[in-house]
KOLLUM-453200 format. One line per field, with one value per atom (N, C-alpha, C, O): chain; atom name; residue number from 1; x, y, z. Coordinates in steps of 0.1 Angstrom, whole numbers, plus 2048, in hexadecimal, padded with zeros to 3 digits. Example, Ala and Ser with C-alpha at 12.3 -4.5 7.8 and 13.67 -1.06 7.14 Angstrom:
kette [A; A; A; A; A; A; A; A]
atom [N; CA; C; O; N; CA; C; O]
nr [1; 1; 1; 1; 2; 2; 2; 2]
px [884; 87B; 884; 88E; 880; 889; 881; 886]
py [7C7; 7D3; 7DF; 7DF; 7EA; 7F5; 800; 80B]
pz [84E; 84E; 84E; 855; 847; 847; 84F; 850]
***
This chain:
kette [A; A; A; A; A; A; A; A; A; A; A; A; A; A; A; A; A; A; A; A; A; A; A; A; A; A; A; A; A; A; A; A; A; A; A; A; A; A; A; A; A; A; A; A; A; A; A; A; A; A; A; A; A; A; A; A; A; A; A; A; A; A; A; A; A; A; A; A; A; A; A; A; A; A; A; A; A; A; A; A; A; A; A; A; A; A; A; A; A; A; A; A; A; A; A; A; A; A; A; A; A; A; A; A; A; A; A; A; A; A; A; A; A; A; A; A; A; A; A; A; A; A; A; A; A; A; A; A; A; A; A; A; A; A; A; A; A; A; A; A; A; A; A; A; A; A; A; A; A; A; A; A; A; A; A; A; A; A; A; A; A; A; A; A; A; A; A; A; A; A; A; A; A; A; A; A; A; A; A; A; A; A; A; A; A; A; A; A; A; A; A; A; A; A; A; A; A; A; A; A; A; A; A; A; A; A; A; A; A; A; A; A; A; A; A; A; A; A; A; A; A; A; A; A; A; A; A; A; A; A; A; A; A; A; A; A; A; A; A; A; A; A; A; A; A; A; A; A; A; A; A; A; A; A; A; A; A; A; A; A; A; A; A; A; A; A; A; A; A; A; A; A; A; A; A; A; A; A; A; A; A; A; A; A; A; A; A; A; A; A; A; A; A; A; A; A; A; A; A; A; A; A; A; A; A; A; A; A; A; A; A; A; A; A; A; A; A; A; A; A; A; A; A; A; A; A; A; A; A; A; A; A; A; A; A; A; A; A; A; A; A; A; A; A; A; A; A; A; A; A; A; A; A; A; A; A; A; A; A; A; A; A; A; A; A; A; A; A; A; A; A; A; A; A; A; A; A; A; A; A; A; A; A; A; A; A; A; A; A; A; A; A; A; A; A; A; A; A; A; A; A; A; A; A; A; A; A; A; A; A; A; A; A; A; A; A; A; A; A; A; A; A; A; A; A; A; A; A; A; A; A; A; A; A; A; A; A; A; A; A; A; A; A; A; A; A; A; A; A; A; A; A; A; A; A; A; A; A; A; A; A; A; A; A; A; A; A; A; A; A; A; A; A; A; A; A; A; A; A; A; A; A; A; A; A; A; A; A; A; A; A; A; A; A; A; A; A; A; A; A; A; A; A; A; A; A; A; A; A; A; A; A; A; A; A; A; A; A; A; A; A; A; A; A; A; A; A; A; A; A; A; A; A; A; A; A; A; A; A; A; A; A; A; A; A; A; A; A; A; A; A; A; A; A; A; A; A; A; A; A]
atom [N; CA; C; O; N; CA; C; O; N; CA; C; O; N; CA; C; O; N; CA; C; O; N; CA; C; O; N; CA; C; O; N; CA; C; O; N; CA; C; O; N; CA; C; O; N; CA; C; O; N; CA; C; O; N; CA; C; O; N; CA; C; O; N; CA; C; O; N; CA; C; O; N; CA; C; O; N; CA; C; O; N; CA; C; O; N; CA; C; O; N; CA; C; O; N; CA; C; O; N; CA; C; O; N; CA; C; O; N; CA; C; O; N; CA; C; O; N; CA; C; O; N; CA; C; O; N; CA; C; O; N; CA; C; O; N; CA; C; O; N; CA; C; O; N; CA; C; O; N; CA; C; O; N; CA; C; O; N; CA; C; O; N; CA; C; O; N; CA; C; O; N; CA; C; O; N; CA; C; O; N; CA; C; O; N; CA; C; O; N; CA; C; O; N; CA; C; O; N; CA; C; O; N; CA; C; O; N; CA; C; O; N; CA; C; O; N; CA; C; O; N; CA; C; O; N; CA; C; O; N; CA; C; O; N; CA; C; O; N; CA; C; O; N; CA; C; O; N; CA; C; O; N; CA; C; O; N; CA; C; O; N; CA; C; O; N; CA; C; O; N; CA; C; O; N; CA; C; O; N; CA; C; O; N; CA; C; O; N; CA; C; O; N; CA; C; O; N; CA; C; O; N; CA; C; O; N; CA; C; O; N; CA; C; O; N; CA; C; O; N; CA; C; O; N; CA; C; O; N; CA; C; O; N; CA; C; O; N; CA; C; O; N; CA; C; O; N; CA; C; O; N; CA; C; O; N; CA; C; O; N; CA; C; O; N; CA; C; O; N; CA; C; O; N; CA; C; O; N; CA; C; O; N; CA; C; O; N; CA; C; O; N; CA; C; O; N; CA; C; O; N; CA; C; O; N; CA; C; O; N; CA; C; O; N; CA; C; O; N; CA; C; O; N; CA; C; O; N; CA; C; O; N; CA; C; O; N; CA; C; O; N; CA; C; O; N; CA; C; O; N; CA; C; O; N; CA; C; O; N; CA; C; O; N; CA; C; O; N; CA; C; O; N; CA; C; O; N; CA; C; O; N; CA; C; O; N; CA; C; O; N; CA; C; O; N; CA; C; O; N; CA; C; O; N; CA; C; O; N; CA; C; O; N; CA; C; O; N; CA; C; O; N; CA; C; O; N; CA; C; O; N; CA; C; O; N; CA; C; O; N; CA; C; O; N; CA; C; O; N; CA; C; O; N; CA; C; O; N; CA; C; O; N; CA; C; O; N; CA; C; O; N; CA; C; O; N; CA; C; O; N; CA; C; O; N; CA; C; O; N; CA; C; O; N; CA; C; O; N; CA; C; O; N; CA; C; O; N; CA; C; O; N; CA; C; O; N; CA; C; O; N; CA; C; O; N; CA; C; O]
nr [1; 1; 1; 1; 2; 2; 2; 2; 3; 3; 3; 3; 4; 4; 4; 4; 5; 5; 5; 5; 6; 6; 6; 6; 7; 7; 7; 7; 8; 8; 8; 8; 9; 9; 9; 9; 10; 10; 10; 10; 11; 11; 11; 11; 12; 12; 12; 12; 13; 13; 13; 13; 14; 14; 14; 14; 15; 15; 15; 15; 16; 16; 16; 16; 17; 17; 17; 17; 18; 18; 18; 18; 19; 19; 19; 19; 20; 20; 20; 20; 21; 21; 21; 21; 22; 22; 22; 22; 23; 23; 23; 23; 24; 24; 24; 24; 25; 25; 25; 25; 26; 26; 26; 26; 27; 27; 27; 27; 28; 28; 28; 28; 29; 29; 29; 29; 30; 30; 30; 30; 31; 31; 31; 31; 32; 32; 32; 32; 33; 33; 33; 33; 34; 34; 34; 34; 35; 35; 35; 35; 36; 36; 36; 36; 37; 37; 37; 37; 38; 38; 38; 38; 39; 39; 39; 39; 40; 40; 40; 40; 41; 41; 41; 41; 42; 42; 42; 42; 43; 43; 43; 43; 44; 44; 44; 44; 45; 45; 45; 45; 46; 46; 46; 46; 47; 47; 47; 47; 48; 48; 48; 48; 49; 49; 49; 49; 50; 50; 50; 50; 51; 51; 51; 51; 52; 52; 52; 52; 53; 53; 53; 53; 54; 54; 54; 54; 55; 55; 55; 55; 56; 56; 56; 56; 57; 57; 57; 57; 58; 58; 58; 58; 59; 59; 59; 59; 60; 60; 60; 60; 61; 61; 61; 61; 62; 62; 62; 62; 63; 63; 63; 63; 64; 64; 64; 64; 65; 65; 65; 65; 66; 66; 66; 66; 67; 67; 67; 67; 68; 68; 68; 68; 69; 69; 69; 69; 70; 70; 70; 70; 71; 71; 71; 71; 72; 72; 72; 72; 73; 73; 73; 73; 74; 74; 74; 74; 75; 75; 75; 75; 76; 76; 76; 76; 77; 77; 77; 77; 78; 78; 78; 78; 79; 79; 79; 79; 80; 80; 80; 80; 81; 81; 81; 81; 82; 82; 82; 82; 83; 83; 83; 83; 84; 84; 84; 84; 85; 85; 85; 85; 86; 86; 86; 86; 87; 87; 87; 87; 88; 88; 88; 88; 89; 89; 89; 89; 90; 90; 90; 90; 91; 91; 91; 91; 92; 92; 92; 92; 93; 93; 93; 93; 94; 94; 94; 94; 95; 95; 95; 95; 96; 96; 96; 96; 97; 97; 97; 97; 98; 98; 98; 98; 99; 99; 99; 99; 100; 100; 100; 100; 101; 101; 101; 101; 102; 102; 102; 102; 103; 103; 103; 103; 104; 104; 104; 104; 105; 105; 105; 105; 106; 106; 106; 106; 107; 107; 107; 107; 108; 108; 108; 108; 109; 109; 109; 109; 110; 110; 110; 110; 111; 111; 111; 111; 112; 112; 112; 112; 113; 113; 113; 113; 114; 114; 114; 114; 115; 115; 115; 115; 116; 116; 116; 116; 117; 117; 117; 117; 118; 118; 118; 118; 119; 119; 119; 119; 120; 120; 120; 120; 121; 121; 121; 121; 122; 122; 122; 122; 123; 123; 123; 123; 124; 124; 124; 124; 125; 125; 125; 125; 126; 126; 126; 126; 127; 127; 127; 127; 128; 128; 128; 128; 129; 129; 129; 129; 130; 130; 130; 130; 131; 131; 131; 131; 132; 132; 132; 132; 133; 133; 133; 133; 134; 134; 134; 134; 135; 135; 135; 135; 136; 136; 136; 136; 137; 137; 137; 137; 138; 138; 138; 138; 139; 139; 139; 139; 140; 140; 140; 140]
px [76D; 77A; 77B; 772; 786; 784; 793; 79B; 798; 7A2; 7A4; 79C; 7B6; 7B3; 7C2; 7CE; 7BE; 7C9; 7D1; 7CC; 7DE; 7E4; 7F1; 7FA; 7F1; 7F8; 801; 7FD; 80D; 813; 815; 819; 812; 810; 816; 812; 81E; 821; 81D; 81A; 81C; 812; 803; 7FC; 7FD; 7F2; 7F2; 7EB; 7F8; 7F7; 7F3; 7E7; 7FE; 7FB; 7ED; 7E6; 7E9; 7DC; 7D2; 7C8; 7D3; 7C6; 7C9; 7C2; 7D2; 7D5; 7D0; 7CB; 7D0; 7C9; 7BB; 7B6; 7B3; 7A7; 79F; 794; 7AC; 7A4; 7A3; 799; 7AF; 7AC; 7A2; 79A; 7A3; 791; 786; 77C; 789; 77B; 779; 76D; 783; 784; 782; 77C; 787; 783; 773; 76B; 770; 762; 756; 74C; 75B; 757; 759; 751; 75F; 760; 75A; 75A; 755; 74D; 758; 756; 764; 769; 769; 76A; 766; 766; 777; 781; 776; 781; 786; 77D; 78C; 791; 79E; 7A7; 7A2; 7B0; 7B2; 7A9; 7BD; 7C0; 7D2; 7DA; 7D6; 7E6; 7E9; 7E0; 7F6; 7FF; 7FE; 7FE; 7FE; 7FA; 7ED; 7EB; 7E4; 7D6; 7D1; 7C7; 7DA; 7D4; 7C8; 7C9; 7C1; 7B0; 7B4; 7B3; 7B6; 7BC; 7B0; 7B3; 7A3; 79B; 79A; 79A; 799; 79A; 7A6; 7A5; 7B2; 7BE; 7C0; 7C5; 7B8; 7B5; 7AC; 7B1; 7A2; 799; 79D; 796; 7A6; 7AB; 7B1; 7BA; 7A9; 7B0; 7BD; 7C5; 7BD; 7C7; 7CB; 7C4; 7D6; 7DB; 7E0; 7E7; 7DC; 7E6; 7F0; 7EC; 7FC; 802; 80F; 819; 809; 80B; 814; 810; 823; 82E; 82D; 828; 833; 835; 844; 849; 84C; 859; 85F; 85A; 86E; 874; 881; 885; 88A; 897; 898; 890; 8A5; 8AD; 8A3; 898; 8A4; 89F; 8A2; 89A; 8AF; 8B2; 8BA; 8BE; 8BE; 8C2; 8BE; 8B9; 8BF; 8BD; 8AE; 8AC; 8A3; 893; 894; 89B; 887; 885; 877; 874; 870; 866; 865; 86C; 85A; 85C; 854; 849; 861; 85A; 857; 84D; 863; 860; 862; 85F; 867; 866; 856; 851; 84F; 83F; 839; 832; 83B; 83E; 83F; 839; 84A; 84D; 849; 848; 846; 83C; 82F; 829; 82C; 81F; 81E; 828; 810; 812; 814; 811; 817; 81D; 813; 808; 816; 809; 809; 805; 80E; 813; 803; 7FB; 801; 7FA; 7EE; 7E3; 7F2; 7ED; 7F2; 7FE; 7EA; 7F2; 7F2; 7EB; 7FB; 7FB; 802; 808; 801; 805; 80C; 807; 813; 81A; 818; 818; 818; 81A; 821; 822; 825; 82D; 82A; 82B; 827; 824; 82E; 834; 833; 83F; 83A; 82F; 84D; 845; 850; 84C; 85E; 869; 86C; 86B; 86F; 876; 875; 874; 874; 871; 87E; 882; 882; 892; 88E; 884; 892; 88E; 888; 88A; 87D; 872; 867; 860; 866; 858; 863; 863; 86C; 874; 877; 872; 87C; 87C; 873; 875; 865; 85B; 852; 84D; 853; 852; 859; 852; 866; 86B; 869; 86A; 867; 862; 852; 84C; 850; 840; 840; 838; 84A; 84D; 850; 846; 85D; 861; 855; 858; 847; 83E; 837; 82D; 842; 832; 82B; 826; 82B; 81F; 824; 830; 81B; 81E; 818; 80D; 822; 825; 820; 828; 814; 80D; 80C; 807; 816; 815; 81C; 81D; 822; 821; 81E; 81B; 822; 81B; 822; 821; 829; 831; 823; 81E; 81B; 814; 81A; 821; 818; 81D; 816; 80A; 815; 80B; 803; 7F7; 809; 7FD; 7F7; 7F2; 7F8; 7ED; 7E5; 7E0; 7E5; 7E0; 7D5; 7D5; 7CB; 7BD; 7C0; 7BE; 7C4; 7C8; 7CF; 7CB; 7DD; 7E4; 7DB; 7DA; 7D7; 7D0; 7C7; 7CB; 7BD; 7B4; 7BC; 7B9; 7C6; 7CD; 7D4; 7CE; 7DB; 7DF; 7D4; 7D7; 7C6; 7BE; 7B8; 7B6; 7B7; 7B5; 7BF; 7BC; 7CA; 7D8; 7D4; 7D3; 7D4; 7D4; 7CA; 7CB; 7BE; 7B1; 7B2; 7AD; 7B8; 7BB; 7C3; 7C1; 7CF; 7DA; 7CE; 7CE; 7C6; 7C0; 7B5; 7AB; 7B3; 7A6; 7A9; 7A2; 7B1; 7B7; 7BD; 7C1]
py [799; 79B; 7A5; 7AD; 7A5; 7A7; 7B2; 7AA; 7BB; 7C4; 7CC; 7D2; 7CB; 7D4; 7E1; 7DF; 7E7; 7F6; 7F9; 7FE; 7F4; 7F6; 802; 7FE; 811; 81D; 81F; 81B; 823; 826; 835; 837; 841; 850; 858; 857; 861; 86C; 877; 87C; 87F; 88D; 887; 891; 87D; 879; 876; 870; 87B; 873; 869; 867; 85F; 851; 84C; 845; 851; 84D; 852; 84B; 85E; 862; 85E; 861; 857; 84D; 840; 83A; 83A; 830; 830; 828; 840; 841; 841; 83E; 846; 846; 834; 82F; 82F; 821; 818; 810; 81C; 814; 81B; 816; 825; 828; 824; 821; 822; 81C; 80F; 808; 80C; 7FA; 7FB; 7F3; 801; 7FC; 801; 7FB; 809; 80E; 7FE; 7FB; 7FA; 7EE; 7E0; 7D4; 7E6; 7D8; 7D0; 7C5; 7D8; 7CF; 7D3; 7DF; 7CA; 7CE; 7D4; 7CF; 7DE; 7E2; 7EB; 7F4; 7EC; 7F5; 7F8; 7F0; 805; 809; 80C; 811; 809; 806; 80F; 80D; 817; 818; 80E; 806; 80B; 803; 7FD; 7F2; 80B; 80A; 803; 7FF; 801; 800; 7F4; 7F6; 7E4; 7E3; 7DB; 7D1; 7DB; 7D8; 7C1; 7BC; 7BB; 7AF; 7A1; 796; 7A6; 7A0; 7A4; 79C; 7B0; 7B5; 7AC; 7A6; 7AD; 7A9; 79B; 798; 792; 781; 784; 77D; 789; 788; 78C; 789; 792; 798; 790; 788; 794; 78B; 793; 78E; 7A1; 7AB; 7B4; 7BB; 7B2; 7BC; 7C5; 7C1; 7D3; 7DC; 7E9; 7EE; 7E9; 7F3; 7FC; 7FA; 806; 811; 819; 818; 824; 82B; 833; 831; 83D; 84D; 84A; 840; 854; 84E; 858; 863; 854; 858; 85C; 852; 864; 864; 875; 87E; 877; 883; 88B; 888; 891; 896; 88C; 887; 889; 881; 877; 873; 871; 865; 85F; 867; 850; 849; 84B; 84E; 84A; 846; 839; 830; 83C; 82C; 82C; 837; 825; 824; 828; 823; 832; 83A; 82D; 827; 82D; 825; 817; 811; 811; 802; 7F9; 7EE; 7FC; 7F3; 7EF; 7E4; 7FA; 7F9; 7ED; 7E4; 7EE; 7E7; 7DA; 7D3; 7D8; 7C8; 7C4; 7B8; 7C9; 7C4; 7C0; 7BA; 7C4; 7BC; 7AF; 7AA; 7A5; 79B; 791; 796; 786; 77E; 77E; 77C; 781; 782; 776; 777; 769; 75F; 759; 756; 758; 757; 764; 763; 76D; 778; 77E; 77E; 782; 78D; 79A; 79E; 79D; 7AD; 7BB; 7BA; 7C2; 7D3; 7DD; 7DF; 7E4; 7EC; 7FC; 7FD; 805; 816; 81D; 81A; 825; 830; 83E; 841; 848; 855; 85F; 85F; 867; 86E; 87D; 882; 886; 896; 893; 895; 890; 898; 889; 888; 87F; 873; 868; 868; 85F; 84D; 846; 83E; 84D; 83B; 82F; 82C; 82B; 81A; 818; 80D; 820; 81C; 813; 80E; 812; 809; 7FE; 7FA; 7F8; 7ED; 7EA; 7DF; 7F0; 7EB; 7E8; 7DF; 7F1; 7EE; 7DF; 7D7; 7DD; 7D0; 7C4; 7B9; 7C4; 7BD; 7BA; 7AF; 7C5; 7C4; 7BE; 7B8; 7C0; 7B7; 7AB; 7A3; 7A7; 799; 795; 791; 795; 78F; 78E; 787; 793; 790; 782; 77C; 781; 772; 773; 76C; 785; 783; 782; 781; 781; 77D; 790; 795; 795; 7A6; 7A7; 7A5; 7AA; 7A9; 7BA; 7BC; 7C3; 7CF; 7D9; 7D6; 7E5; 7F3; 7FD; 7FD; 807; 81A; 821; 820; 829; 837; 840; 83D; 849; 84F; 863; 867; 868; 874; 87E; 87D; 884; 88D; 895; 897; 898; 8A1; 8A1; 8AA; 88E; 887; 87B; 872; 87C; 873; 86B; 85F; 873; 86B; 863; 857; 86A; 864; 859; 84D; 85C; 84F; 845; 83A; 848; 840; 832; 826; 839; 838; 82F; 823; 830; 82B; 81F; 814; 820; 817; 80C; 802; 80F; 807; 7FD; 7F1; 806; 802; 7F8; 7EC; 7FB; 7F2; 7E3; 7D9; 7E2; 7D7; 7CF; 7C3; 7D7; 7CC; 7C6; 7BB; 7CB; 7C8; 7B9; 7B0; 7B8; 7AC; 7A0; 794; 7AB; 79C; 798; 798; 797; 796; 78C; 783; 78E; 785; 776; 770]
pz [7DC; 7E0; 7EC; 7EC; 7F7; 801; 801; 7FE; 802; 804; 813; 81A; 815; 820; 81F; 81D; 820; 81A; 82A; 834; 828; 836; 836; 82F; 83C; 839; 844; 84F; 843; 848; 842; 836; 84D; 845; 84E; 85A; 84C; 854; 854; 85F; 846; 849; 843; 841; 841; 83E; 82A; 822; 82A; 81A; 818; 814; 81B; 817; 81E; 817; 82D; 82D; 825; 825; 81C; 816; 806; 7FD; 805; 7F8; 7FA; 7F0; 807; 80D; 808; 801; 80F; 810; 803; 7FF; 7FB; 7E8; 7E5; 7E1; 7E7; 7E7; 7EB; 7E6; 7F4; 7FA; 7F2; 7ED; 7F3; 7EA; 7DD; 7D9; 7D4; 7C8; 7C7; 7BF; 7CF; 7D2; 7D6; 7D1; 7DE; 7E1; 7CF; 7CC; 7CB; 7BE; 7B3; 7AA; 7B4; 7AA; 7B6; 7B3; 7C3; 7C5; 7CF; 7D3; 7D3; 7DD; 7EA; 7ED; 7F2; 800; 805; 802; 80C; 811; 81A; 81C; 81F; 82D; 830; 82F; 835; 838; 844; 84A; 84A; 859; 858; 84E; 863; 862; 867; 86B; 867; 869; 87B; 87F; 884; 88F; 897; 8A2; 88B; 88E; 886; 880; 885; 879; 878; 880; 873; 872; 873; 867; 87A; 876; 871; 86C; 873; 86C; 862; 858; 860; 84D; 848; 83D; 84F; 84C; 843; 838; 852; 850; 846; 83D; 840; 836; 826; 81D; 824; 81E; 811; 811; 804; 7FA; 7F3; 7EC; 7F8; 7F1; 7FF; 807; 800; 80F; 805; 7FD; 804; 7FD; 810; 81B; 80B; 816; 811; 80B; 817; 813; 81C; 828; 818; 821; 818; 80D; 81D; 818; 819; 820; 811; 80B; 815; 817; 81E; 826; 822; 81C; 822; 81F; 81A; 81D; 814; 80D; 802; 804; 7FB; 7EC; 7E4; 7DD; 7E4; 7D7; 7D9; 7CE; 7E4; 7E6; 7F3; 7FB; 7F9; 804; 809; 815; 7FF; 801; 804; 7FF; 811; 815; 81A; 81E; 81A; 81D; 82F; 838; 830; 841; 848; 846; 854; 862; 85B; 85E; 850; 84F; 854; 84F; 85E; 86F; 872; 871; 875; 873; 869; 86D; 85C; 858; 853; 84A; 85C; 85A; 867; 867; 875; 879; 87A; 883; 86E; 86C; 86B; 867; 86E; 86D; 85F; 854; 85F; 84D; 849; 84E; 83F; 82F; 828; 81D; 82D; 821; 822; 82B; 810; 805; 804; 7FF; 808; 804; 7F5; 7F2; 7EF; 7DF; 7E9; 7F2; 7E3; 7EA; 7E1; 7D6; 7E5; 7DD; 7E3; 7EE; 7E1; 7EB; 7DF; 7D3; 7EB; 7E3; 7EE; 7FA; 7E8; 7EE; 7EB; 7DF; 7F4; 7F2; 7F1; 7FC; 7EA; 7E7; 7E5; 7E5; 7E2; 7E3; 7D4; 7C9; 7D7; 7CC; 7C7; 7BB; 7CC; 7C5; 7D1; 7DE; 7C7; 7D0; 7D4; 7DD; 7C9; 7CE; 7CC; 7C5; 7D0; 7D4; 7DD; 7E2; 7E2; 7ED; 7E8; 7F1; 7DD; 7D7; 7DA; 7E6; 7D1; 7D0; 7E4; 7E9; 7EB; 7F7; 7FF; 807; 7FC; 804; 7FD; 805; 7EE; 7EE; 7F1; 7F2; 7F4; 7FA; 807; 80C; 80C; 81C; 81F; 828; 817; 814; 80F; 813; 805; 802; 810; 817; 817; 821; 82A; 834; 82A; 834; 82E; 830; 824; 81D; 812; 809; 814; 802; 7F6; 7F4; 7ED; 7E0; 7DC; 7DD; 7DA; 7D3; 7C3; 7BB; 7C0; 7B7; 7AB; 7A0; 7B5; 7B0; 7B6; 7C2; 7B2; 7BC; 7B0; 7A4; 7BB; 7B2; 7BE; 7CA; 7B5; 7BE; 7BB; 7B0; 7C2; 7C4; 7C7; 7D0; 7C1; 7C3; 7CE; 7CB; 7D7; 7E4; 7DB; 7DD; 7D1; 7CD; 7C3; 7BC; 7C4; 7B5; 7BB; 7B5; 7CA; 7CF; 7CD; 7CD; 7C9; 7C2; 7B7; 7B9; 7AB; 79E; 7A2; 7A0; 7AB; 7AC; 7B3; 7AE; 7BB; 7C2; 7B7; 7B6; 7B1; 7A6; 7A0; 7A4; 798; 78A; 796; 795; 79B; 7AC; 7A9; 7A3; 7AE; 7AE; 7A1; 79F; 79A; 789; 788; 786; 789; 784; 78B; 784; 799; 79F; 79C; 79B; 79A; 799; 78F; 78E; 784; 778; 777; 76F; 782; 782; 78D; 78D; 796; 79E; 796; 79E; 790; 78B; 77F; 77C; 77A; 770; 772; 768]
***
């Protein structure tokens, strides 16, 4: 199986939640790679049996979270018949950034197989358990 970890990160979180992902994935034997949103790796992309993508959560303390820069985004190119996964990196509360950002990933085409709110300063673990969870639904 072929994976590609695509981030959208503003102080670097979400990319080094990325980088635990790939590493975890390559640990269980899958090929994989992470690209930001700006940069995105598009043969990894095309090869890709699992697109996972990843935003750091944007908004208030406690109300109007959204997934940061999901313009970025939804410019990416269609995922249709891709499975795919979405996470969100947070400090105090999510909102509805998991539920929007999968939506925003549905509308590219994919088939949304998962998400995980991820906390900044459980990044590994989340990461880890993130990865565990999914391989668990593709694999079946």
């Amino acid at each position: 199986m072929r994976a590609v970890v695509i981030h959208e990160s503003l102080t670097g979180n979400t990319e080094k939640a990325a980088e635990f992902m790939v590493a975890r994935l390559a640990e269980a034997g899958v090929e994989a790679v992470s690209c930001p949103t700006t940069a995105v790796d598009y043969q990894a992309l095309a090869a890709a049996d699992l697109v996972i993508i990843g935003s750091w959560t944007d908004g208030l303390f406690l109300f109007g979270q959204k997934p940061g820069r999901a313009a970025r985004i939804a410019q990416l190119p269609y995922l249709t018949g891709k499975r795919a996964a979405v996470y969100c990196t947070y400090a105090i509360e999510t909102g509805r950034t998991l539920p929007k950002l999968e939506e925003l990933v549905r509308g590219l085409g994919a088939d949304v197989v998962g998400g995980m709110a991820i906390r900044r300063n459980r990044l590994a673990e989340g990461a880890e358990e993130f990865v565990d969870r999914l391989l668990g639904v593709v694999a079946a």
